[in-house]
VEXMAR-993019 format. One record per residue: residue number from 1; residue in one letter; x, y, z of N, C-alpha, C, O in turn. Coordinates in pm, 1 decimal, always signed. Example, Ala and Ser with C-alpha at 12.3 -4.5 7.8 and 13.67 -1.06 7.14 Angstrom:
BEGIN
dopa: 1&koldren: A&nx: +1319.0&ny: -569.0&nz: +780.0&cax: +1230.0&cay: -450.0&caz: +780.0&cx: +1320.0&cy: -330.0&cz: +780.0&ox: +1423.6&oy: -331.9&oz: +846.5
dopa: 2&koldren: S&nx: +1285.0&ny: -225.0&nz: +708.0&cax: +1367.0&cay: -106.0&caz: +714.0&cx: +1290.0&cy: +3.0&cz: +787.0&ox: +1340.9&oy: +113.8&oz: +803.9
This chain:
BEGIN
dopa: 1&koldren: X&nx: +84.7&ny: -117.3&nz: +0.0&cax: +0.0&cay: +0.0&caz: +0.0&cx: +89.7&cy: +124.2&cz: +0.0&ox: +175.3&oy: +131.0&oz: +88.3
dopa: 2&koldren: X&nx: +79.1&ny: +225.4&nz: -91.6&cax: +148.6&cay: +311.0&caz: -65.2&cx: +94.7&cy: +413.4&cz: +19.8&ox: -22.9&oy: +409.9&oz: +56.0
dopa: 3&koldren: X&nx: +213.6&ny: +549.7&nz: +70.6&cax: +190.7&cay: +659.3&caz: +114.4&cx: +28.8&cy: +740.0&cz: +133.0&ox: -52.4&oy: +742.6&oz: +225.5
dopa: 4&koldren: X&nx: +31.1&ny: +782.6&nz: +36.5&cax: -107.6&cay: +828.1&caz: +59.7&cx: -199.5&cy: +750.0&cz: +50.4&ox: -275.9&oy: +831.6&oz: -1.1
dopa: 5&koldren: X&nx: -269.1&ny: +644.4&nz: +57.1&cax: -342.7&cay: +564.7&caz: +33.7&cx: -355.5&cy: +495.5&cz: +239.3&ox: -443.0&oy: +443.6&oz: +308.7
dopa: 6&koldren: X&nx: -205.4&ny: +541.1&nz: +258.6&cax: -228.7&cay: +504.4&caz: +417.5&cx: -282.0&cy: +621.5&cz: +488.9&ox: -371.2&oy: +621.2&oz: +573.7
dopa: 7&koldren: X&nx: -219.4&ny: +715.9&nz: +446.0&cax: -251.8&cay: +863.9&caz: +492.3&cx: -407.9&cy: +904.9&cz: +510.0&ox: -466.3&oy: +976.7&oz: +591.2
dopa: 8&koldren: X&nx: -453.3&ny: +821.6&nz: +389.2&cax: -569.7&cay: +859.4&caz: +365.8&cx: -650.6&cy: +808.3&cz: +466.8&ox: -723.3&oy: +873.0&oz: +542.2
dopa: 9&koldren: X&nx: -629.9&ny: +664.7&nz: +462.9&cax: -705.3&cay: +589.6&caz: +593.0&cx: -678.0&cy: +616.1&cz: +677.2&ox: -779.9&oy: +617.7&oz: +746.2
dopa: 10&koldren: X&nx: -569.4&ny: +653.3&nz: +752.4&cax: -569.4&cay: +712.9&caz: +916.6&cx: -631.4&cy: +841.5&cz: +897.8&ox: -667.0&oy: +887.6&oz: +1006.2
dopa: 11&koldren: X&nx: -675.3&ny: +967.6&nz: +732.6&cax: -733.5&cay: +1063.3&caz: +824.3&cx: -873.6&cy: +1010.5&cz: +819.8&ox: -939.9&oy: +1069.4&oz: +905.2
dopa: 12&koldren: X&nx: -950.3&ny: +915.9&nz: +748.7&cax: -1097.7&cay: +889.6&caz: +760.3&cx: -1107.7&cy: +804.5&cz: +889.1&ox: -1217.3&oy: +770.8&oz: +934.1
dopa: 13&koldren: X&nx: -994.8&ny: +771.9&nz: +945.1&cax: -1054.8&cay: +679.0&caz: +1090.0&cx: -1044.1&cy: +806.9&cz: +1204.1&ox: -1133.9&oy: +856.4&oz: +1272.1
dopa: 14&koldren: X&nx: -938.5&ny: +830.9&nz: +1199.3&cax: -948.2&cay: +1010.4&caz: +1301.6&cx: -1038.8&cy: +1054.1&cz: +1288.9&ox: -1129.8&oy: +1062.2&oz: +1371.4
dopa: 15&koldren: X&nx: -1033.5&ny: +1111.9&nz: +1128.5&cax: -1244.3&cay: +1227.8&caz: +1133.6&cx: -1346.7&cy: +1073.0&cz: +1188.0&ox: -1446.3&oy: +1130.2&oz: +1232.4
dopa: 16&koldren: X&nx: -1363.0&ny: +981.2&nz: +1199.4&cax: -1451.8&cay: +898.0&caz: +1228.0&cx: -1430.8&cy: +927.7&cz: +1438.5&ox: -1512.4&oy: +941.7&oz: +1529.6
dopa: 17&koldren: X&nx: -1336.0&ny: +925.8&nz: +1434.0&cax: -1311.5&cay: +911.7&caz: +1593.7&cx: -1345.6&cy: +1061.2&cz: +1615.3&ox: -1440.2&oy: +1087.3&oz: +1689.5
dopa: 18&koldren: X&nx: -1303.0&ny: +1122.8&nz: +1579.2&cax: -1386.1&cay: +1312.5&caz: +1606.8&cx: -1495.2&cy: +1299.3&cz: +1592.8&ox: -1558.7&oy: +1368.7&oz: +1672.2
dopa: 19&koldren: X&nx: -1567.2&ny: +1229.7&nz: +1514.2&cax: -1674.8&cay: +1262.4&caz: +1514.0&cx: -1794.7&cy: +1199.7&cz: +1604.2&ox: -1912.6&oy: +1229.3&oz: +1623.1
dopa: 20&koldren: X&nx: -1703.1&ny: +1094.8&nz: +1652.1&cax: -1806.3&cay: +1057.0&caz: +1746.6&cx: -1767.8&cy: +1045.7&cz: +1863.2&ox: -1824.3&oy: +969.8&oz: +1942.0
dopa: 21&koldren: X&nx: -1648.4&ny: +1130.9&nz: +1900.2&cax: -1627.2&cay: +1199.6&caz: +2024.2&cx: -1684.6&cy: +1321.6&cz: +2052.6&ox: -1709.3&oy: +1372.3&oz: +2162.0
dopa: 22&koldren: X&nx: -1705.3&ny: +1368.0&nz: +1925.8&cax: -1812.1&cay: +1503.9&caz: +1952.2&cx: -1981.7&cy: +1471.7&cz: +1950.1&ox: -2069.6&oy: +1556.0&oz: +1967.8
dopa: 23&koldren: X&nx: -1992.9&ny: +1388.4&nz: +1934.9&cax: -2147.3&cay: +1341.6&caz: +1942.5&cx: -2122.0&cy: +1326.5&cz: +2067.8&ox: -2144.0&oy: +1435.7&oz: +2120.1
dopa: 24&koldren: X&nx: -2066.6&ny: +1205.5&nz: +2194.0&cax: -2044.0&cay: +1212.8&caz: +2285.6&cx: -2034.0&cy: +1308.3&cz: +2364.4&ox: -2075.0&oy: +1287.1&oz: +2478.6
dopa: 25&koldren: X&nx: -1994.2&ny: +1404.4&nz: +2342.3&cax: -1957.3&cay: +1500.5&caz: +2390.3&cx: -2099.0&cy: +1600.0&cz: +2390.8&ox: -2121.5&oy: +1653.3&oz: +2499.5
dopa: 26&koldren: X&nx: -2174.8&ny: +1623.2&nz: +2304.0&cax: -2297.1&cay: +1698.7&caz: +2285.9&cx: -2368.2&cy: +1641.5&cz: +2385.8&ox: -2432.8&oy: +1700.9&oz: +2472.1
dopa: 27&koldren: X&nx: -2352.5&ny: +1503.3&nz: +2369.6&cax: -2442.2&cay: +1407.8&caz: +2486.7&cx: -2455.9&cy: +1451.1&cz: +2637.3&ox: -2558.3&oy: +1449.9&oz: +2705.6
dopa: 28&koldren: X&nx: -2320.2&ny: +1492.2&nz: +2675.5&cax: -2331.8&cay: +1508.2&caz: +2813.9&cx: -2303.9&cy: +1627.7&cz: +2800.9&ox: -2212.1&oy: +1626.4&oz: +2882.9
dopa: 29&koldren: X&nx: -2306.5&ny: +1738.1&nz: +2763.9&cax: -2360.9&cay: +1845.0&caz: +2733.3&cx: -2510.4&cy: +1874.6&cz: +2774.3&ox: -2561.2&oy: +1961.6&oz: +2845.0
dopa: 30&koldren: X&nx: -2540.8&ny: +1810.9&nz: +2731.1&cax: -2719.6&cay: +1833.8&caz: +2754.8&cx: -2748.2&cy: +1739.6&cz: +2844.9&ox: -2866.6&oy: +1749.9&oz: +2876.8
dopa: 31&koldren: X&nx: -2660.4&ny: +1598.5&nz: +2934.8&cax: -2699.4&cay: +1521.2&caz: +3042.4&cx: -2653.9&cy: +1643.8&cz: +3134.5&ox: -2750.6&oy: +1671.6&oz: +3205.4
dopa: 32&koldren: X&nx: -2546.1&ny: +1728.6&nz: +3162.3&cax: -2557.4&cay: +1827.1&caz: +3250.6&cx: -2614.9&cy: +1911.6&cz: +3242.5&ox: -2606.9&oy: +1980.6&oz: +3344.2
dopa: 33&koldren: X&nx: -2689.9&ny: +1958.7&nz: +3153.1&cax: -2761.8&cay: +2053.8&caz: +3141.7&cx: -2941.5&cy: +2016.1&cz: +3239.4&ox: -3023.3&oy: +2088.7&oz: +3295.8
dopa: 34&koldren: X&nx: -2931.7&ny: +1874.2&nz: +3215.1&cax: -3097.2&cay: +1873.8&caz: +3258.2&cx: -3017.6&cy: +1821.1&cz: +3389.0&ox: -3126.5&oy: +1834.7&oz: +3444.8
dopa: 35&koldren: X&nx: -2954.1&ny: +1786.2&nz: +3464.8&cax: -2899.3&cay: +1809.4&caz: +3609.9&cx: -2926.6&cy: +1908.0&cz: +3673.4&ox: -2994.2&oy: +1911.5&oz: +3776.2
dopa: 36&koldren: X&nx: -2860.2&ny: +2025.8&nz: +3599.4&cax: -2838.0&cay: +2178.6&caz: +3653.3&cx: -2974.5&cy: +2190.4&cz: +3688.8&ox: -3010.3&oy: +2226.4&oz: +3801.0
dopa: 37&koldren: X&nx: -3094.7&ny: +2145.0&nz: +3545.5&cax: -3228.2&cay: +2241.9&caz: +3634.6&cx: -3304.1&cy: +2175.2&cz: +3710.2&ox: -3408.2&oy: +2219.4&oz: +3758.8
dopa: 38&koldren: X&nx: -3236.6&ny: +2005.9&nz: +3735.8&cax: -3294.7&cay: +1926.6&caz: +3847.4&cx: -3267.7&cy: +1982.9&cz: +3943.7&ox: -3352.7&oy: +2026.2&oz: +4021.4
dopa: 39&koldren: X&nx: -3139.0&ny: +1994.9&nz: +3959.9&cax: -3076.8&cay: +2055.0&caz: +4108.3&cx: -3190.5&cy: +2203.7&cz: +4093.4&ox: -3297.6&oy: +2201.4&oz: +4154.0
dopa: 40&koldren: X&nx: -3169.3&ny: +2268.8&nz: +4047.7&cax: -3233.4&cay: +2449.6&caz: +4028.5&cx: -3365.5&cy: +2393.4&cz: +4085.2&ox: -3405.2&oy: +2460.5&oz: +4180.4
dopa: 41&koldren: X&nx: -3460.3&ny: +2268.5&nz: +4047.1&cax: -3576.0&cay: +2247.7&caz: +4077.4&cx: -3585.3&cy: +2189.0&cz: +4249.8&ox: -3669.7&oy: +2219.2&oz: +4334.2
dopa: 42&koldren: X&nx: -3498.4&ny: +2121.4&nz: +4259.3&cax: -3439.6&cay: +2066.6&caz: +4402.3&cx: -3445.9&cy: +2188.7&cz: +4512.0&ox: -3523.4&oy: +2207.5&oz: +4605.8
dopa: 43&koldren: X&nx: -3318.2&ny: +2274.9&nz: +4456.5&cax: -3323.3&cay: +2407.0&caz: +4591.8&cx: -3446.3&cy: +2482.9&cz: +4526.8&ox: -3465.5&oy: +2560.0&oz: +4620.8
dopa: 44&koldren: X&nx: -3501.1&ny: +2502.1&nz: +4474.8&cax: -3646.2&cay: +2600.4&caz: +4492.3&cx: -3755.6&cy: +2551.6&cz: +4553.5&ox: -3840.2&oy: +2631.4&oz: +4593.6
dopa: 45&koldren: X&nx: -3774.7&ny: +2401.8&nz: +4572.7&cax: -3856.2&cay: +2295.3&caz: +4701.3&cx: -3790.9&cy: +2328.0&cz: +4793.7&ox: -3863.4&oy: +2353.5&oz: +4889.8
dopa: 46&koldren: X&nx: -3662.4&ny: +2343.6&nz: +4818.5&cax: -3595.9&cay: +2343.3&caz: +4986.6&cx: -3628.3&cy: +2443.1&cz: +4995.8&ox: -3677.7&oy: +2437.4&oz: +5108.4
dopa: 47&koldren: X&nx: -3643.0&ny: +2550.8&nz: +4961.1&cax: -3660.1&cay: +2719.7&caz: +4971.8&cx: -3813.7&cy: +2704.1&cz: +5004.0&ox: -3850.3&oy: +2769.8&oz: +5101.5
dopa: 48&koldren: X&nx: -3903.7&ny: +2634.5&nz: +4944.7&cax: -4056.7&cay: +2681.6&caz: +4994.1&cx: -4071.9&cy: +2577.4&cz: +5100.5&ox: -4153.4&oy: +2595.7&oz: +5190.9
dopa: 49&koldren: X&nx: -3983.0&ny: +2446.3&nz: +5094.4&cax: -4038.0&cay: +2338.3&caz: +5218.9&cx: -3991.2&cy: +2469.2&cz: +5346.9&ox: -4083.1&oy: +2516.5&oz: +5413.6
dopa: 50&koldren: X&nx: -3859.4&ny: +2514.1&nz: +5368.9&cax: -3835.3&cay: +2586.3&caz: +5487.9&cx: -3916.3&cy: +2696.9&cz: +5483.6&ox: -3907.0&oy: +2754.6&oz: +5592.0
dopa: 51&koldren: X&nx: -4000.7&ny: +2760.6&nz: +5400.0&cax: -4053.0&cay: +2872.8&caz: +5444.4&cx: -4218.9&cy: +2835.2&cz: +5483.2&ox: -4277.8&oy: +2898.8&oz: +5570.6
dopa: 52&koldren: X&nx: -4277.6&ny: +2735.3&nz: +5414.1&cax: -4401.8&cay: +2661.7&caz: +5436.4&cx: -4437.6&cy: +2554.3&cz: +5538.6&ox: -4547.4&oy: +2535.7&oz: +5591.0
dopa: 53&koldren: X&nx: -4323.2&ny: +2486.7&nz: +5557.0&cax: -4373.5&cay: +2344.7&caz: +5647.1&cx: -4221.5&cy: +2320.6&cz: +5746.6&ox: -4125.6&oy: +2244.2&oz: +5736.1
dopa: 54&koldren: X&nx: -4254.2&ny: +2413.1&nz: +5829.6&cax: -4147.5&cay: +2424.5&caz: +5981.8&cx: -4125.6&cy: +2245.5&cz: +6017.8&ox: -4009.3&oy: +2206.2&oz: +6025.9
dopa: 55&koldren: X&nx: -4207.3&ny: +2172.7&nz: +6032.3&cax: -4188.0&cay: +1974.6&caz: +6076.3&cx: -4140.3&cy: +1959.3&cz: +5973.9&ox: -4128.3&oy: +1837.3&oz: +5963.0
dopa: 56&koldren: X&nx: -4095.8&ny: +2015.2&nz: +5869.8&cax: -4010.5&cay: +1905.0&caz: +5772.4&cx: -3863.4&cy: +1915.7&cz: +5843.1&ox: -3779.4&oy: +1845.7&oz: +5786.6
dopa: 57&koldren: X&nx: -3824.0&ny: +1977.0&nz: +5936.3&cax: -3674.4&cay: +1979.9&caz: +5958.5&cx: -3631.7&cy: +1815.8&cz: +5968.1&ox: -3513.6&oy: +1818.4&oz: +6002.9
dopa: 58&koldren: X&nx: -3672.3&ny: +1679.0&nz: +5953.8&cax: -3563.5&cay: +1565.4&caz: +5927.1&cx: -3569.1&cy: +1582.1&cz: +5802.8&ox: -3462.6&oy: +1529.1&oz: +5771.2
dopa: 59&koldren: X&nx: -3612.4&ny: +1615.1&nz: +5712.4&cax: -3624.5&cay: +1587.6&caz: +5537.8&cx: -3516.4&cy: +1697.4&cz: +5486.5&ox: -3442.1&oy: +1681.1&oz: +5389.8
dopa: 60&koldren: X&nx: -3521.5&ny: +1806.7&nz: +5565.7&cax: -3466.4&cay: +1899.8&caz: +5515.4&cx: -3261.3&cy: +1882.6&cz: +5547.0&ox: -3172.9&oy: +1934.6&oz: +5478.9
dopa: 61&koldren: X&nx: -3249.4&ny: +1818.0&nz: +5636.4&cax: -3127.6&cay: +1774.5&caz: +5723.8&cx: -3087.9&cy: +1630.9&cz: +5642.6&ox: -2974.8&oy: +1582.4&oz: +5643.4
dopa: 62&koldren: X&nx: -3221.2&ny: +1565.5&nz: +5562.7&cax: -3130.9&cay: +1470.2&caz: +5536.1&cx: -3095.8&cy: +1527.6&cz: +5342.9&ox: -3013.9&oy: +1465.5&oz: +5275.1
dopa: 63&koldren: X&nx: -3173.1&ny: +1647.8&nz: +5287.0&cax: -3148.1&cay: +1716.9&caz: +5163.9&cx: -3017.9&cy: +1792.1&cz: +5151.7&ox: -2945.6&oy: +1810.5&oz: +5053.8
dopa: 64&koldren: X&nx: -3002.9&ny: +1847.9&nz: +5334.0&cax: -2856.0&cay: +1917.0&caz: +5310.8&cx: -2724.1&cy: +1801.5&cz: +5295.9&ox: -2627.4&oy: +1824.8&oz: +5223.5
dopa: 65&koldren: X&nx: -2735.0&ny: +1706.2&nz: +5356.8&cax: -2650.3&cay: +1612.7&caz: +5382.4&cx: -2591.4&cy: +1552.9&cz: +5229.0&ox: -2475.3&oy: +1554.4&oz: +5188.1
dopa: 66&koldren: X&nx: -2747.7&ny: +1486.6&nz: +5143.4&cax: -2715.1&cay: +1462.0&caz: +5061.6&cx: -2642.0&cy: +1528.7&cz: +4957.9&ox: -2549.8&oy: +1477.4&oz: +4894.4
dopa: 67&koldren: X&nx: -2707.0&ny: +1699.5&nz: +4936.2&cax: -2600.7&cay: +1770.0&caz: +4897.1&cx: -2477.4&cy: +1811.7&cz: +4920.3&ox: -2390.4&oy: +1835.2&oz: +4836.4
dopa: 68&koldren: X&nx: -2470.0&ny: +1822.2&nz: +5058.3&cax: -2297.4&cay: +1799.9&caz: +5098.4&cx: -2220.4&cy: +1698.4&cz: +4982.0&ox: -2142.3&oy: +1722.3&oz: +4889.9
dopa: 69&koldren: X&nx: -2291.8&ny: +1556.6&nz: +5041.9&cax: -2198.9&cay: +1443.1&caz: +4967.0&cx: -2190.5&cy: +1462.5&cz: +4841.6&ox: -2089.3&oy: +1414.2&oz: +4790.9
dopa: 70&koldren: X&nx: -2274.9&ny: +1526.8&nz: +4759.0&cax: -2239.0&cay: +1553.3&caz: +4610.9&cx: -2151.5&cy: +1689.3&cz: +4594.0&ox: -2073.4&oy: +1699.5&oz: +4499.4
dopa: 71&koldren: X&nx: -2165.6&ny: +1781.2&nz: +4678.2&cax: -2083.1&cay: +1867.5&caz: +4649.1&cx: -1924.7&cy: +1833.6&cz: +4681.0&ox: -1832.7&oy: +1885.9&oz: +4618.1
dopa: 72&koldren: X&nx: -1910.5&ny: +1760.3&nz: +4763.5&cax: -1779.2&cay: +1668.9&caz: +4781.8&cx: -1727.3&cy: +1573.5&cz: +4689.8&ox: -1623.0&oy: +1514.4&oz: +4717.9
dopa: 73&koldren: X&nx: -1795.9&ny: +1548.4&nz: +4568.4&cax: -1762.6&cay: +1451.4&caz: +4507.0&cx: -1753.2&cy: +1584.8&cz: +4350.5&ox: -1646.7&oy: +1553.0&oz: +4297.5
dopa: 74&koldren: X&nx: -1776.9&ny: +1632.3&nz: +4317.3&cax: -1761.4&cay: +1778.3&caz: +4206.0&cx: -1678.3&cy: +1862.7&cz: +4257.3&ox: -1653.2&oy: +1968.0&oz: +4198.7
């Protein structure tokens, strides 16, 4: 096989590997994206549970906790 004929095939397997490292990549792009407004949806419940329902303090102690442990792990 000559020169370019190899050349050629390593650049169509590279653009093949770009290209579906960037699909990948779009992927969790938008898996963090619908996180962010889980969490956003998460603290705007903790914000009305503490201002609406004073007896939730075990629910609310075990919401901070859990967020601790994730903020420890990011």
């Amino acid at each position: 096989m000559e020169a370019a004929s190899i050349a050629t095939n390593v650049i169509d397997k590279l653009l093949r590997l770009l290209i579906d490292e960037a699909d990948s990549f779009r992927e969790a792009i938008a898996d963090v994206e619908l996180l962010r407004q889980e969490l956003e949806i998460l603290r705007d419940l903790i914000e009305t549970v503490k201002l609406l329902a004073p007896g939730a303090q075990p629910w609310l102690s075990e919401a901070t906790r859990i967020a601790q442990r994730l903020e420890s792990v990011l």
